[in-house]
TIFILO-99160 format. One line per field, with one value per residue (C-alpha): residue number from 1; residue in three letters; chain; x, y, z. Coordinates in pm, whole numbers. Layout:
BEGIN
n <- c(NUM ...)
res <- c(ALA ...)
chain <- c(A ...)
u <- c(X ...)
v <- c(Y ...)
w <- c(Z ...)
//
This chain:
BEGIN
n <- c(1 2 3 4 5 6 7 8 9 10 11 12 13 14 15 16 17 18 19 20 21 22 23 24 25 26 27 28 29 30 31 32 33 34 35 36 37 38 39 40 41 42 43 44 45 46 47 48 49 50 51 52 53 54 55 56 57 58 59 60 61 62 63 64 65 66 67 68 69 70 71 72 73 74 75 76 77 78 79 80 81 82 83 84 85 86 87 88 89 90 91 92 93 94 95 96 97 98 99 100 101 102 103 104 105 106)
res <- c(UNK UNK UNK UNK UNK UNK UNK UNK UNK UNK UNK UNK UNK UNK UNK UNK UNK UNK UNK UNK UNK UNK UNK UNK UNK UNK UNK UNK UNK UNK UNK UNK UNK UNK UNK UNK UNK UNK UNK UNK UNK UNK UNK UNK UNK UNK UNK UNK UNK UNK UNK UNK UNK UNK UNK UNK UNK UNK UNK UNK UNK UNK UNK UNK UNK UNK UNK UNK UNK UNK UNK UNK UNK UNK UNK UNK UNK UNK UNK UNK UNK UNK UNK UNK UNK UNK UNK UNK UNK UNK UNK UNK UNK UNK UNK UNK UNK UNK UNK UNK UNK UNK UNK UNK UNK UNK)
chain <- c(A A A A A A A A A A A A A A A A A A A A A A A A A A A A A A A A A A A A A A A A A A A A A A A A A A A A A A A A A A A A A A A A A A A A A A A A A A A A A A A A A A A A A A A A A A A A A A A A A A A A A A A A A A)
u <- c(493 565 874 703 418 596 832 521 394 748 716 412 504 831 641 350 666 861 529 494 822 1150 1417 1745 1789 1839 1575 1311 1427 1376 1075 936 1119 879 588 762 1065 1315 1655 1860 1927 1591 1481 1789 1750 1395 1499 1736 1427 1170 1422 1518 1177 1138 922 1169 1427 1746 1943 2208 2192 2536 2522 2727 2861 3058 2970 2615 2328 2140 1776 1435 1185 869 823 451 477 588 240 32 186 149 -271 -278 -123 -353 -669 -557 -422 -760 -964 -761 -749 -1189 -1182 -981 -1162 -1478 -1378 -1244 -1429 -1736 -1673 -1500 -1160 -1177)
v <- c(-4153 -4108 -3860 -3639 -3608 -3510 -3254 -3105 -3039 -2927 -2697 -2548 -2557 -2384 -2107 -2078 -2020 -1763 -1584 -1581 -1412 -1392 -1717 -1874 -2218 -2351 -2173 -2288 -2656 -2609 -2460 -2765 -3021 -2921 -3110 -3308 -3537 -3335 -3255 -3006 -3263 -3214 -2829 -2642 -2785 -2675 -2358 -2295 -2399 -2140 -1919 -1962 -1961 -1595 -1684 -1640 -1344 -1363 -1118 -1148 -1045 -1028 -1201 -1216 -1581 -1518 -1557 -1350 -1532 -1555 -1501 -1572 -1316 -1424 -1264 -1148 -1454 -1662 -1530 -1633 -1968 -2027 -1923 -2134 -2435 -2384 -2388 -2728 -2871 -2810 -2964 -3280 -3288 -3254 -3523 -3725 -3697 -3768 -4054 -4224 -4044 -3860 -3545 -3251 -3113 -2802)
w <- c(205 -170 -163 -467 -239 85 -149 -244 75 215 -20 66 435 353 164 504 787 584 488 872 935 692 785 767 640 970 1119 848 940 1346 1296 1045 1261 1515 1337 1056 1005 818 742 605 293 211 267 114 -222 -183 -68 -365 -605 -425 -443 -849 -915 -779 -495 -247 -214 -27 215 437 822 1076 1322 1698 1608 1277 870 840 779 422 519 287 223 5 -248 -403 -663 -301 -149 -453 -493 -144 -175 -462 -282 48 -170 -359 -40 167 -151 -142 211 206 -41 162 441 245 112 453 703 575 717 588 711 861)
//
């Protein structure tokens, strides 16, 4: 898959679990690993990104084992970019499946 691509849907991902519930870095990487091959090489850079462009804000939480954690809380612009990327990912994703399958994605 065209790395562009897959950074652009990473990044939409990213933006979905910490709308879910705030994160740290390592956390947001479990949670994606789940579903999708990734690595921490990959989603803090995009972290640090979201997080220059405003949609993300940061806080830090202590923690039993040591250094506190920086957590990720979306941020309003986070929500709407996130809408925004939902609507143009299901479009693609109906065209897609238009194209090769003739039925729509639900």
């Amino acid at each position: 898959m065209n790395t562009q691509f897959k950074k652009g849907i990473l990044e939409m991902c990213i933006l979905y679990v910490i709308n879910e519930q705030d994160m740290y870095g390592f956390e947001v990487i479990e949670r994606l690993a789940k579903d999708i091959d990734v690595n921490e090489n990959t989603v803090y850079p995009i972290l640090r990104r979201l997080t220059t462009q405003d949609l993300f804000t940061t806080y830090q939480k202590q923690t039993n084992l040591g250094a506190p954690r920086k957590y990720y809380k979306i941020t309003d612009q986070g929500e709407a970019k996130l809408n925004q990327s939902l609507d143009e990912w299901k479009t693609f994703l109906n065209g897609v499946f238009h194209i090769v399958g003739g039925k729509k994605y639900e």
